[in-house]
N, CA, C and O atoms as a GROMACS GRO file, in nm:
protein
  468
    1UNK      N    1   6.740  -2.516  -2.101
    1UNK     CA    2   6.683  -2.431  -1.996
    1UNK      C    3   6.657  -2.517  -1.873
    1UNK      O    4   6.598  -2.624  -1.884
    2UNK      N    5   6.705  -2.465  -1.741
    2UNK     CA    6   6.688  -2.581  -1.640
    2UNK      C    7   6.609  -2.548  -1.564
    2UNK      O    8   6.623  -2.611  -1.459
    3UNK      N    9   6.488  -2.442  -1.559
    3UNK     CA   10   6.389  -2.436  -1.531
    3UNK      C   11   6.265  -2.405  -1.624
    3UNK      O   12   6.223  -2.302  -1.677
    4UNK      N   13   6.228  -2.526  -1.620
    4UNK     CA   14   6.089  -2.555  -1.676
    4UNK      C   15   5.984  -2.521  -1.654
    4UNK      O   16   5.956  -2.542  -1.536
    5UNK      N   17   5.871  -2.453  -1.737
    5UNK     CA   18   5.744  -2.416  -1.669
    5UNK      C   19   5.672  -2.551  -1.631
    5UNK      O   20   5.681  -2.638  -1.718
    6UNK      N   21   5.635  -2.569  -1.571
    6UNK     CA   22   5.515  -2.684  -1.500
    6UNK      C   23   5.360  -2.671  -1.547
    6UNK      O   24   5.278  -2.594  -1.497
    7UNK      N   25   5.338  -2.760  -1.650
    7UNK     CA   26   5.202  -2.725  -1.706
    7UNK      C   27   5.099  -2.816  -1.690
    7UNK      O   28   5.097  -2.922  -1.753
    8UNK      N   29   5.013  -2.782  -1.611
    8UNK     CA   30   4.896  -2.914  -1.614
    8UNK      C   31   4.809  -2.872  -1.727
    8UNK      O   32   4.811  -2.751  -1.749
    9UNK      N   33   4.718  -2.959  -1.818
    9UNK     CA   34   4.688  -2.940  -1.886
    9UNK      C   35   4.493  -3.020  -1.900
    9UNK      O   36   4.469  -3.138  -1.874
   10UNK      N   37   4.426  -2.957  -1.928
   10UNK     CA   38   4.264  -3.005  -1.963
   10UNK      C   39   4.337  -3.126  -2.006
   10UNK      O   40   4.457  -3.153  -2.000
   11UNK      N   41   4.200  -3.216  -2.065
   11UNK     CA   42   4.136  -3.308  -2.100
   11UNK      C   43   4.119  -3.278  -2.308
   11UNK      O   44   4.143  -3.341  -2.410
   12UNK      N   45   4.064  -3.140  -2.267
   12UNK     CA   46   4.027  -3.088  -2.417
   12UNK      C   47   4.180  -3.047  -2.468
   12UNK      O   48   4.220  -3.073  -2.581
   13UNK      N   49   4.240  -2.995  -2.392
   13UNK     CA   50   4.348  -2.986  -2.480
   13UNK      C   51   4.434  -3.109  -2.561
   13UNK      O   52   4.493  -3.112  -2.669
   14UNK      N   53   4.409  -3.210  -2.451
   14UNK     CA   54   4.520  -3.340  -2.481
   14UNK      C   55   4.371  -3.393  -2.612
   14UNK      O   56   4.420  -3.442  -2.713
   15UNK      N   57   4.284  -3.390  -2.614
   15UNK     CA   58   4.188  -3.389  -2.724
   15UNK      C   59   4.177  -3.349  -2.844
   15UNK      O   60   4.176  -3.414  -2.949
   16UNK      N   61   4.168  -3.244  -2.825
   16UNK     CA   62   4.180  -3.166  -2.951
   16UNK      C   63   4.372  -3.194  -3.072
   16UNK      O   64   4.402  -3.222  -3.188
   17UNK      N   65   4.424  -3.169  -2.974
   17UNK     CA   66   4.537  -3.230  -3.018
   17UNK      C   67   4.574  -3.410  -3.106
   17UNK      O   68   4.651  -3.441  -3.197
   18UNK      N   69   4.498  -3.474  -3.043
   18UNK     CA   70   4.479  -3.629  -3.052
   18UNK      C   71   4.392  -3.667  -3.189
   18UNK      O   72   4.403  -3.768  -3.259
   19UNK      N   73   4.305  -3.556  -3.203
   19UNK     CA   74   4.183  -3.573  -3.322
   19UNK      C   75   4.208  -3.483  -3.410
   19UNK      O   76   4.246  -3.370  -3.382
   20UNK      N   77   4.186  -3.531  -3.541
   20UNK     CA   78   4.196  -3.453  -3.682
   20UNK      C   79   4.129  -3.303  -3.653
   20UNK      O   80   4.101  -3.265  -3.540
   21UNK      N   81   4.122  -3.275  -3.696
   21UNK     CA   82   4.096  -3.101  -3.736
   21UNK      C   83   4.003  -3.138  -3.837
   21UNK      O   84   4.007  -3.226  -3.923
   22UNK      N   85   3.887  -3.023  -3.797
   22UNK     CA   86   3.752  -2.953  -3.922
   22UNK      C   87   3.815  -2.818  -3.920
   22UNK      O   88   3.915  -2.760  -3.878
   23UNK      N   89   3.714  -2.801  -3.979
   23UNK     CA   90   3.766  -2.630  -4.019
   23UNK      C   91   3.714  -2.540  -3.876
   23UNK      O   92   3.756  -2.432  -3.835
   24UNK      N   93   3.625  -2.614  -3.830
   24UNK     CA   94   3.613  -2.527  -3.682
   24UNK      C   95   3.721  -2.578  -3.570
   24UNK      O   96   3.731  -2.526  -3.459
   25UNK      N   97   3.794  -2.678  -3.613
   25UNK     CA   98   3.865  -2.697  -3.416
   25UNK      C   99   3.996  -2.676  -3.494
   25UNK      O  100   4.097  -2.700  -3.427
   26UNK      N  101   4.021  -2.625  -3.655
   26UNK     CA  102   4.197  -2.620  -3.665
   26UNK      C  103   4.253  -2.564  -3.571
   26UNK      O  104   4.330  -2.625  -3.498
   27UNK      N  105   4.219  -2.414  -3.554
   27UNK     CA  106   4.315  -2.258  -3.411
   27UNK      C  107   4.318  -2.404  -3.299
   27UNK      O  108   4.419  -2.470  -3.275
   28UNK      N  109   4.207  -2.425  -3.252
   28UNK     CA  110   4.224  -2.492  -3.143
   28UNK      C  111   4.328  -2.642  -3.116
   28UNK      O  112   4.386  -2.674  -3.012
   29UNK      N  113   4.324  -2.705  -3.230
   29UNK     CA  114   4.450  -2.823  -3.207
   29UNK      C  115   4.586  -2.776  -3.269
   29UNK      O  116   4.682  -2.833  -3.218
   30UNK      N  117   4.616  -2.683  -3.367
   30UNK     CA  118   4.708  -2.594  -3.372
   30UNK      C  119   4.786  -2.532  -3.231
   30UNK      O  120   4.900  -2.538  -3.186
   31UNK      N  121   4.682  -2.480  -3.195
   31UNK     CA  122   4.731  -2.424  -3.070
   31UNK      C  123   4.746  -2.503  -2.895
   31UNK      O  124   4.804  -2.469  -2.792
   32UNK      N  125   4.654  -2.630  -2.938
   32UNK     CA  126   4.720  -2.763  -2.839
   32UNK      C  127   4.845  -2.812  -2.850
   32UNK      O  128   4.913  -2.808  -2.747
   33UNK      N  129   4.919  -2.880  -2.998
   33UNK     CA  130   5.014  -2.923  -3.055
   33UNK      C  131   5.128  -2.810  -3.061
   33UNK      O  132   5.242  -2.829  -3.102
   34UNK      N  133   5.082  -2.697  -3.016
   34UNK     CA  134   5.218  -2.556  -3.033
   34UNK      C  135   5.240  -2.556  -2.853
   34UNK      O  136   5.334  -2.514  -2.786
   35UNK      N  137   5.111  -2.620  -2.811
   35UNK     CA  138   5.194  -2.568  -2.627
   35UNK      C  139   5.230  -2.733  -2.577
   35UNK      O  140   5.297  -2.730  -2.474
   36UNK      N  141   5.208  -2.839  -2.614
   36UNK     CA  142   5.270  -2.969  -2.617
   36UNK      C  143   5.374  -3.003  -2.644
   36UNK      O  144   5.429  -3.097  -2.587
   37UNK      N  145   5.442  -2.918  -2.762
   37UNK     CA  146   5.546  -2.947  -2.821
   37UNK      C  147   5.649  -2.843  -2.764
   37UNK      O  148   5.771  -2.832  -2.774
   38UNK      N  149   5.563  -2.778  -2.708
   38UNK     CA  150   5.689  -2.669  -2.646
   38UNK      C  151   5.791  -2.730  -2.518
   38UNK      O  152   5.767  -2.759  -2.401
   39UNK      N  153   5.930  -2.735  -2.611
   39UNK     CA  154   6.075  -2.780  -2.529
   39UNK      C  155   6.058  -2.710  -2.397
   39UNK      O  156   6.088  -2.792  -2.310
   40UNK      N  157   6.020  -2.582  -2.336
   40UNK     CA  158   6.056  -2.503  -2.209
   40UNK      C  159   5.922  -2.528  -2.120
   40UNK      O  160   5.893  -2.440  -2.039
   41UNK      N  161   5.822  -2.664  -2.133
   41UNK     CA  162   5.764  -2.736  -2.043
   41UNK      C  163   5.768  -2.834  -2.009
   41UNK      O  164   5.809  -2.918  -2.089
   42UNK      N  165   5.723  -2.884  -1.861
   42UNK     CA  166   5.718  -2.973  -1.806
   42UNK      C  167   5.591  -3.014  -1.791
   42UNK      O  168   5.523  -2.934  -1.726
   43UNK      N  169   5.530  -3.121  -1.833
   43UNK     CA  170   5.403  -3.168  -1.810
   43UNK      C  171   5.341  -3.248  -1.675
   43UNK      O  172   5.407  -3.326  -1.606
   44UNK      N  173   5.219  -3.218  -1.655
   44UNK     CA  174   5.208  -3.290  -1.499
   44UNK      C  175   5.068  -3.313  -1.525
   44UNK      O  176   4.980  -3.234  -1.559
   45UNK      N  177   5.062  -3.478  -1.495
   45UNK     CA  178   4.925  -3.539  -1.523
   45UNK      C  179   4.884  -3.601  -1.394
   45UNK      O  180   4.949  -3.643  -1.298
   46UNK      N  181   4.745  -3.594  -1.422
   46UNK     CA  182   4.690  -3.657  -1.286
   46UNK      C  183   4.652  -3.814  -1.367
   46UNK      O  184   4.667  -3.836  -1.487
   47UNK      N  185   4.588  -3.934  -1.237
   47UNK     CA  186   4.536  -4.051  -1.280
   47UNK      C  187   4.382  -3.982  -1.345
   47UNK      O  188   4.314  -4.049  -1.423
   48UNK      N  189   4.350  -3.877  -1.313
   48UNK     CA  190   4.195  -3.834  -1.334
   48UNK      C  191   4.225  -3.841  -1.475
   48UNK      O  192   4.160  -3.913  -1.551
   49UNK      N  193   4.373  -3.730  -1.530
   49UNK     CA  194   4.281  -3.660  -1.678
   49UNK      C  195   4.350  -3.823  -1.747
   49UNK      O  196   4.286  -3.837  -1.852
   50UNK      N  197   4.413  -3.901  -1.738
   50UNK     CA  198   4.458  -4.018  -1.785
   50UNK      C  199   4.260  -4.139  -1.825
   50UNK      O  200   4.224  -4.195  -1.928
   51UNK      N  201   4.189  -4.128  -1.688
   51UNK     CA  202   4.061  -4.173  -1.714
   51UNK      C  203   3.986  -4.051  -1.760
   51UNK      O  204   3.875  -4.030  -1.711
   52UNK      N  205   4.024  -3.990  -1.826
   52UNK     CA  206   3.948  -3.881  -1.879
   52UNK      C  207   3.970  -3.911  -2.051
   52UNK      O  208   3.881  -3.914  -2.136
   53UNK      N  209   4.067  -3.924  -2.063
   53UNK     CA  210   4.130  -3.928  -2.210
   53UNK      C  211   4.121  -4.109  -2.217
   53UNK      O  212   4.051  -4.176  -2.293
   54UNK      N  213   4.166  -4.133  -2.166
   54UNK     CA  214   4.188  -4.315  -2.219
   54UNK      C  215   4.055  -4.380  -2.305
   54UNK      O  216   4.038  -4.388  -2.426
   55UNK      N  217   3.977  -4.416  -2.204
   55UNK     CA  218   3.864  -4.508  -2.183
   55UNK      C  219   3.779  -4.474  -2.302
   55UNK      O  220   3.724  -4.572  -2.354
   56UNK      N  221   3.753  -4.341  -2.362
   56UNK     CA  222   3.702  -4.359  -2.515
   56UNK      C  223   3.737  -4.377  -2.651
   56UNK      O  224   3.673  -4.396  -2.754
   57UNK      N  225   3.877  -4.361  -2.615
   57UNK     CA  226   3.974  -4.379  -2.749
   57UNK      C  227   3.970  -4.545  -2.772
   57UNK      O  228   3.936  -4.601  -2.877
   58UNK      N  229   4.019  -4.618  -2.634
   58UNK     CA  230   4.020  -4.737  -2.641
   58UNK      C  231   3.905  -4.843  -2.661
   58UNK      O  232   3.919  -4.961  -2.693
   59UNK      N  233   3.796  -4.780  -2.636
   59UNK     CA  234   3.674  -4.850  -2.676
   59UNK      C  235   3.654  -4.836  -2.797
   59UNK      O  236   3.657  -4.936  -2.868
   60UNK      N  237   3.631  -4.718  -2.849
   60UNK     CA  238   3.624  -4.752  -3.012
   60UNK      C  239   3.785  -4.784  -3.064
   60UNK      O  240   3.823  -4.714  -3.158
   61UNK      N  241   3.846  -4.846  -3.030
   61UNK     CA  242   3.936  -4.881  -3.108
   61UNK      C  243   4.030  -4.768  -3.169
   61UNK      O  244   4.065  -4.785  -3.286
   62UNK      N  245   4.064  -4.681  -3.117
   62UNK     CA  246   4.090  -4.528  -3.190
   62UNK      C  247   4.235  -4.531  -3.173
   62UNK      O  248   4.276  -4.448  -3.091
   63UNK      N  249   4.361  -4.636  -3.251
   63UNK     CA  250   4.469  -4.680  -3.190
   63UNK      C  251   4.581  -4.568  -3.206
   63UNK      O  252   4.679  -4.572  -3.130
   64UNK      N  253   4.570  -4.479  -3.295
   64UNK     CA  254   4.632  -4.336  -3.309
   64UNK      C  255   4.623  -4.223  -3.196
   64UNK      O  256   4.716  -4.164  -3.140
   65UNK      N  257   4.471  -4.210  -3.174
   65UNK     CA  258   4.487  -4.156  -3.032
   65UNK      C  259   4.525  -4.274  -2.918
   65UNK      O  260   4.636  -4.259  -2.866
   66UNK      N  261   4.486  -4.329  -2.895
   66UNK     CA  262   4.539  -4.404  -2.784
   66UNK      C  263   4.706  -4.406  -2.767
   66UNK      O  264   4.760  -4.383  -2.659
   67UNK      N  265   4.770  -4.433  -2.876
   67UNK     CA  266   4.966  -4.405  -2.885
   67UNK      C  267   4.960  -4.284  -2.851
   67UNK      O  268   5.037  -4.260  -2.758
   68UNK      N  269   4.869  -4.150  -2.904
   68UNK     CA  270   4.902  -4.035  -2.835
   68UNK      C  271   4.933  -4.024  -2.722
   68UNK      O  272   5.043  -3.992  -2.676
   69UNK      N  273   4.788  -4.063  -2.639
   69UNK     CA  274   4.758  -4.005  -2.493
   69UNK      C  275   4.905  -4.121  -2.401
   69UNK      O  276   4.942  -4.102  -2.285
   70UNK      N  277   4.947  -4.210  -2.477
   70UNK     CA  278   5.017  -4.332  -2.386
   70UNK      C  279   5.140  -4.216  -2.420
   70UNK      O  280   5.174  -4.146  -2.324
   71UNK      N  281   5.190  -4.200  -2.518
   71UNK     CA  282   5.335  -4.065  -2.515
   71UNK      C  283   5.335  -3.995  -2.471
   71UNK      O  284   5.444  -3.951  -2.434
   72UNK      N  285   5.193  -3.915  -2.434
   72UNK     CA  286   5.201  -3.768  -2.342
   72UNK      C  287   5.219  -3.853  -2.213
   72UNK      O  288   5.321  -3.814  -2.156
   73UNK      N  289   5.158  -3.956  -2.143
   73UNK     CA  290   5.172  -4.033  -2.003
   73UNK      C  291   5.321  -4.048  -1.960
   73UNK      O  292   5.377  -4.022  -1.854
   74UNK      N  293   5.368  -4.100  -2.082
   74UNK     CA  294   5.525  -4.119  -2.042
   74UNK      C  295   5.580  -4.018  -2.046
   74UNK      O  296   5.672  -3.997  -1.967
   75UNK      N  297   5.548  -3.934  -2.129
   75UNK     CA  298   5.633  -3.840  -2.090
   75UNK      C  299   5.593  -3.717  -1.987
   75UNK      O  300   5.675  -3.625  -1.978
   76UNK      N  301   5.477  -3.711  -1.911
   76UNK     CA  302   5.425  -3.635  -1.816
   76UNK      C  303   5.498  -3.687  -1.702
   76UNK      O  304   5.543  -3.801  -1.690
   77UNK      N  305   5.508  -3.572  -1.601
   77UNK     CA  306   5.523  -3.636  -1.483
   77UNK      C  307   5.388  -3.680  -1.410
   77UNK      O  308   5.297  -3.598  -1.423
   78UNK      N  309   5.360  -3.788  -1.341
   78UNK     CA  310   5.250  -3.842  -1.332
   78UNK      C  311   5.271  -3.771  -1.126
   78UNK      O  312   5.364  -3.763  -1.046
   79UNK      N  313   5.126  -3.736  -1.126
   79UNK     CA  314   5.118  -3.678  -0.974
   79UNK      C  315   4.970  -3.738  -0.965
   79UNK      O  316   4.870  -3.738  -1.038
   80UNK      N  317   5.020  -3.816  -0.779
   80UNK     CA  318   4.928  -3.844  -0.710
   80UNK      C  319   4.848  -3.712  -0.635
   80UNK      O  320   4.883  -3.654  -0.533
   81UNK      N  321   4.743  -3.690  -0.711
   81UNK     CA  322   4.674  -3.564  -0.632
   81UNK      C  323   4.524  -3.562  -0.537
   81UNK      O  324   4.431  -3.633  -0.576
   82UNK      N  325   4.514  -3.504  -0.451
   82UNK     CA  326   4.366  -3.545  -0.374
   82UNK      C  327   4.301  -3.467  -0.456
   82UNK      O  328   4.354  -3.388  -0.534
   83UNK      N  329   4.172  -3.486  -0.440
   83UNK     CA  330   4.007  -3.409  -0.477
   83UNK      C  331   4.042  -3.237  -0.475
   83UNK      O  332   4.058  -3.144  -0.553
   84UNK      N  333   4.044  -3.266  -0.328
   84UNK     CA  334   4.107  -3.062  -0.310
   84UNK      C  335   4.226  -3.005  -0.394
   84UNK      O  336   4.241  -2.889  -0.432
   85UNK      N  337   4.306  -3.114  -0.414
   85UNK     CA  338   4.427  -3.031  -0.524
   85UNK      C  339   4.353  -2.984  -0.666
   85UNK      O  340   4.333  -2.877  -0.724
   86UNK      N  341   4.322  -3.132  -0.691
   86UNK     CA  342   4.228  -3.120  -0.854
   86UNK      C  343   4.100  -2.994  -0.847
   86UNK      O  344   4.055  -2.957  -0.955
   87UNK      N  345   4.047  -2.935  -0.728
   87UNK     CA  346   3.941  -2.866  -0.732
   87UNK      C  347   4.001  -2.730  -0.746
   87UNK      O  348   3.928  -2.639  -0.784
   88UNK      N  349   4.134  -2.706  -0.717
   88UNK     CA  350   4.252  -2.578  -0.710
   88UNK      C  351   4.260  -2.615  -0.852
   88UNK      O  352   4.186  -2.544  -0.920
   89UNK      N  353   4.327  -2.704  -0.919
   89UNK     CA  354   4.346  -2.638  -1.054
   89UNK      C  355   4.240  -2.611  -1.098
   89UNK      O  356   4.218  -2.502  -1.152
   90UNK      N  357   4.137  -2.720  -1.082
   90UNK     CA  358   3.997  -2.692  -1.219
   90UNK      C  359   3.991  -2.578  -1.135
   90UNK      O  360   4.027  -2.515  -1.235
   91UNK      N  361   3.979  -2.474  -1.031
   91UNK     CA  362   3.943  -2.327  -1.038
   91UNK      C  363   4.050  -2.235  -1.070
   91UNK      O  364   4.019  -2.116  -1.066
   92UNK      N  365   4.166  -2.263  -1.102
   92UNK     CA  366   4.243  -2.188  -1.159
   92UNK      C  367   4.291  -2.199  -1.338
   92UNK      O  368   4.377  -2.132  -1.396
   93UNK      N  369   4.235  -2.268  -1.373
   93UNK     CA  370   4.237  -2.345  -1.504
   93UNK      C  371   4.218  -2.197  -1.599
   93UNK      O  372   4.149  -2.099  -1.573
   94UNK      N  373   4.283  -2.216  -1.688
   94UNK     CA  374   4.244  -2.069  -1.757
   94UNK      C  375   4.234  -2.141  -1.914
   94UNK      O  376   4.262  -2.252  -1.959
   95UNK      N  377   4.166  -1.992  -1.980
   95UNK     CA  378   4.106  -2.095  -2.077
   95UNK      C  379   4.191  -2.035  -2.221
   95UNK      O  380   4.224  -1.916  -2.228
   96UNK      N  381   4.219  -2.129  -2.328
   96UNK     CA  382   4.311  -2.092  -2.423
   96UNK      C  383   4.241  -2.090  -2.555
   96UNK      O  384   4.240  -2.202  -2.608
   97UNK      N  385   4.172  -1.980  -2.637
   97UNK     CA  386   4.132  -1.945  -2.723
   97UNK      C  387   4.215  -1.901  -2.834
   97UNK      O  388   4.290  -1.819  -2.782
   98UNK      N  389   4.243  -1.910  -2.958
   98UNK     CA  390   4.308  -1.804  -3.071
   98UNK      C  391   4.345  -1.674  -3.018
   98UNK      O  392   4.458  -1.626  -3.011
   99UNK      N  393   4.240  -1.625  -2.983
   99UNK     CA  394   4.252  -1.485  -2.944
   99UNK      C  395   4.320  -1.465  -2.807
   99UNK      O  396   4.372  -1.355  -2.787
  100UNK      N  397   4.328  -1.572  -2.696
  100UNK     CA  398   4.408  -1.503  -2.574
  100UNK      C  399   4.528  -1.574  -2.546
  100UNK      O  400   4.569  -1.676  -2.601
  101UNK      N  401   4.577  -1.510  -2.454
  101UNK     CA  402   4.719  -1.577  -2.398
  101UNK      C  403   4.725  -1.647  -2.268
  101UNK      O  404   4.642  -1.616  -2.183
  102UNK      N  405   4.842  -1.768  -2.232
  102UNK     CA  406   4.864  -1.767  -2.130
  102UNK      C  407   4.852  -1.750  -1.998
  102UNK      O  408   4.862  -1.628  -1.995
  103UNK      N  409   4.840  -1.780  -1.898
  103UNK     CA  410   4.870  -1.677  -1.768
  103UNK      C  411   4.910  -1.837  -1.651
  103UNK      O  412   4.866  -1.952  -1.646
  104UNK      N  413   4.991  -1.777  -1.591
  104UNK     CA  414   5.011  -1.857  -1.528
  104UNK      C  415   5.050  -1.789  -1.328
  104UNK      O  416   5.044  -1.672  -1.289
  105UNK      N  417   5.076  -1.879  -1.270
  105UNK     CA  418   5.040  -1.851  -1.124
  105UNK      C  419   5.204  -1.933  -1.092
  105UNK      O  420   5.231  -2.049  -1.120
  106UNK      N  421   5.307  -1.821  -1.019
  106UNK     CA  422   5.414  -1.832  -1.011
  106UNK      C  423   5.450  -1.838  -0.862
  106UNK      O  424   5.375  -1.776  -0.788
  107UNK      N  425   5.569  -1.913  -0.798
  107UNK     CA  426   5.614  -1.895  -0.681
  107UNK      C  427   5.741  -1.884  -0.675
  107UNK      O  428   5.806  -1.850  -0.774
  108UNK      N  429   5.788  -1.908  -0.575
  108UNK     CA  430   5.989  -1.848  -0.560
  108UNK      C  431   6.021  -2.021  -0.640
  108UNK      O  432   6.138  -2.041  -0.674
  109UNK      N  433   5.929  -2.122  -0.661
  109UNK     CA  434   6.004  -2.219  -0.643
  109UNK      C  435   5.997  -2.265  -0.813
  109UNK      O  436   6.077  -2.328  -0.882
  110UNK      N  437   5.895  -2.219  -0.836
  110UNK     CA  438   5.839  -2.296  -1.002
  110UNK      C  439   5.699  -2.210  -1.042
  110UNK      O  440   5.614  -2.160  -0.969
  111UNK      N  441   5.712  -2.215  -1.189
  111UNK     CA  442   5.599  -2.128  -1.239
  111UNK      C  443   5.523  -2.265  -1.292
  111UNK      O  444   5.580  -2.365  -1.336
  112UNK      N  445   5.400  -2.247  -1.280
  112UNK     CA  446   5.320  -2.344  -1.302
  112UNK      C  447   5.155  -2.313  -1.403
  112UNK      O  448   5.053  -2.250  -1.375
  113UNK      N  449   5.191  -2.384  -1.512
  113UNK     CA  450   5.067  -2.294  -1.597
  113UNK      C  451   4.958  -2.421  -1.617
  113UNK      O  452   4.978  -2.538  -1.650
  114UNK      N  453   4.824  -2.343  -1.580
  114UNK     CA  454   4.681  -2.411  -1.589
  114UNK      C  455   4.648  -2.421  -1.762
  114UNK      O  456   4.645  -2.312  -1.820
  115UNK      N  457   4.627  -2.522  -1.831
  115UNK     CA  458   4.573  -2.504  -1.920
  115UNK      C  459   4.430  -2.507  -1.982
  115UNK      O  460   4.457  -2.581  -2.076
  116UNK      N  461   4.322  -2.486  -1.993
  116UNK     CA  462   4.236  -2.590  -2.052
  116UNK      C  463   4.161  -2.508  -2.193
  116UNK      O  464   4.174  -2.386  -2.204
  117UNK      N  465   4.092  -2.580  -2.286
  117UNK     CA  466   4.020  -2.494  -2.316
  117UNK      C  467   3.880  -2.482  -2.339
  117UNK      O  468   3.832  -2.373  -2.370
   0.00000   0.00000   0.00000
């Protein structure tokens, strides 16, 4: 498919995904690891959610997540963004529960989906 959705993604999502599952966060890293792994996106990271995710994995020594978050990096496209861009997604950020879907905010050029949860 040669157009890709464009997905920025929380902090909690690249989280929840990264850390084992209890019986309360299974739906939720289930459903991180089902929109990560999905072939028909394109990922787009800021330096923010990179110091968002890094800096506690690597202090405690947490070397499983840390290979995570370094594979999603490489493979994200990495975007230099100002304050005001990052303040547009975190207010368009939509939130991904078991129970809801998707939504994303489209233009003539690229569809681009907010994730967080």
């Amino acid at each position: 498919m040669a157009n890709k959705i464009l997905t920025f993604v929380d902090a909690s999502v690249l989280i929840y995904a990264a850390n084992k599952s209890t019986a309360l966060t299974l739906a939720r890293r289930m459903r991180a690891l089902q929109v990560l792994g999905d072939p028909d996106r394109e990922f787009l990271a800021s330096k923010y959610l990179r110091l968002e995710v890094l800096p506690m994995a690597v202090c405690y020594h947490k070397s499983r997540e840390v290979a995570f978050y370094q594979k999603f990096f490489e493979g994200a496209a990495l975007r230099s963004v100002s304050l005001a861009r990052d303040k547009y997604f975190a207010f368009f950020a939509i939130s991904i529960t078991p129970l809801s879907s998707s939504f994303g905010a489209s233009s003539s050029l690229c569809t681009t989906t907010f994730l967080t949860f």
